[in-house]
C-alpha positions in Angstrom: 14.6 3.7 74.7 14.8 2.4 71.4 17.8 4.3 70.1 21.0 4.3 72.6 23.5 5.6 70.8 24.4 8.0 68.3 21.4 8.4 65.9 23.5 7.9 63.0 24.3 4.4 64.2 22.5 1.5 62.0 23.9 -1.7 63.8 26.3 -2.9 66.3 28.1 -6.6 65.0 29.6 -8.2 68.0 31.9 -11.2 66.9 33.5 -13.6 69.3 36.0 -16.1 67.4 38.7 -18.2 69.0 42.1 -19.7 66.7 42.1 -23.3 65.5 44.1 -24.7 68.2 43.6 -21.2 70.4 42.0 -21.4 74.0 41.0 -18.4 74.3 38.3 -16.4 72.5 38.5 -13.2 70.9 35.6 -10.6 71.0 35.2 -8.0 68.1 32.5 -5.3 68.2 32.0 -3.1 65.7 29.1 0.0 65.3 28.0 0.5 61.9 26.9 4.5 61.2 24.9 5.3 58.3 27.9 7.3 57.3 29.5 4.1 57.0 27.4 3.7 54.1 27.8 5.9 51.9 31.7 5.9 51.9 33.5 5.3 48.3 34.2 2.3 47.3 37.8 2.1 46.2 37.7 -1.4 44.4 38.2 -1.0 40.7 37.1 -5.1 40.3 34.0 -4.1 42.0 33.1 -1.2 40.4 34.0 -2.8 36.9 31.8 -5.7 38.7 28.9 -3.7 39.5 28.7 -2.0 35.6 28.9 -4.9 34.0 25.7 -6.3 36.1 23.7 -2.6 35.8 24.7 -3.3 31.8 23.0 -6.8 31.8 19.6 -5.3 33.5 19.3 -2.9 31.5 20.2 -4.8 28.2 17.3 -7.4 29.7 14.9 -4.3 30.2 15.2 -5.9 33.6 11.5 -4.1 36.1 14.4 -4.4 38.8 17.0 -1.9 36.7 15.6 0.7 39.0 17.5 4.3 38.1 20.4 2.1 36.1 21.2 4.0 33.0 23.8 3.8 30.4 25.4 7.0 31.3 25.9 5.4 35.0 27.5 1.7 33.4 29.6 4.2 31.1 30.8 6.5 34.3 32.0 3.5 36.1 34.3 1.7 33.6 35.5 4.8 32.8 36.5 5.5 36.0 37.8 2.5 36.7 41.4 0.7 36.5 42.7 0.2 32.7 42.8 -3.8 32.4 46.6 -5.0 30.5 45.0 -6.0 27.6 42.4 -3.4 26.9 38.9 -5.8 27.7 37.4 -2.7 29.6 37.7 -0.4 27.0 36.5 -2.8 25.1 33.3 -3.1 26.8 32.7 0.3 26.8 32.4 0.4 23.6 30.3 -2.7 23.7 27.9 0.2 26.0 28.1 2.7 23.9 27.0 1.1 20.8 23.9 -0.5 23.0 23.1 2.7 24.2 22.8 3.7 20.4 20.8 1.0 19.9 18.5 0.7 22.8 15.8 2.9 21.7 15.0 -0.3 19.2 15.8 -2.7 22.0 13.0 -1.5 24.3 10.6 0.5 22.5 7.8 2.2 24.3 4.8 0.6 24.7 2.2 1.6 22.2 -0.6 3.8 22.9 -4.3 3.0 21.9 -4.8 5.0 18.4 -5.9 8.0 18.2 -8.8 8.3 15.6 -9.8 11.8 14.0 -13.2 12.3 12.1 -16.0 10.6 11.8 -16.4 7.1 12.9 -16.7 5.7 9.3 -13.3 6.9 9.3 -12.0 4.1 11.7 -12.6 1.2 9.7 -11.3 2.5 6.3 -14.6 2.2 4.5 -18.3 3.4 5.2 -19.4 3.8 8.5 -22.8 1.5 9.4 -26.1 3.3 10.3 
């Protein structure tokens, strides 16, 4: 059967590792749920981290930004750790004024024209027959 376990189980990690001058090994094994995955992460570094490299996609207009959005970068440093001397705040509003701005960083791409009237209309002069 492919699936022994608990359905909710991704992986099992078995780890055997002996100490430098140890002569006897040690065996860890570990099951991985997909539970597992979606728990919070509690590191204020790595959220702060993780913002600041969602910023640079989508200041790059990166195709791999996937659903980053400014709202997202903004949620995280806000909700993470103040820094002593005030650098996070600061990049926030670094964000924020981005965000004001990105609708001329990465404009749309253009549409053919649409032309109304008669063809001698499209060139800007008379039409040839």
């Amino acid at each position: 059967e492919m699936f022994r376990g608990n359905r909710s189980d991704l992986m099992t990690v078995k780890l055997r590792y002996k100490e430098p001058k140890g002569k006897v090994s040690k065996f860890i094994k570990k099951t991985v749920s997909s539970n597992d995955l979606y728990k919070r992460v509690d590191s204020d570094n790595l959220r702060f981290a993780s913002a600041v490299a969602e910023f640079g996609l989508l200041l790059k207009n990166s195709p791999y930004r996937g659903q980053a959005s400014y709202e997202h970068v903004l949620s995280q440093v806000l909700n993470s750790k103040r820094d002593e001397k005030g650098y996070r705040m600061e990049f926030a509003d670094l964000v924020k004024q981005a965000q004001m701005l990105s609708p001329r960083l990465f404009p749309l791409p253009l549409e053919e024209p649409t032309y109304y009237g008669e063809p001698e209309n499209r060139t800007g002069g008379k039409g040839q027959k």
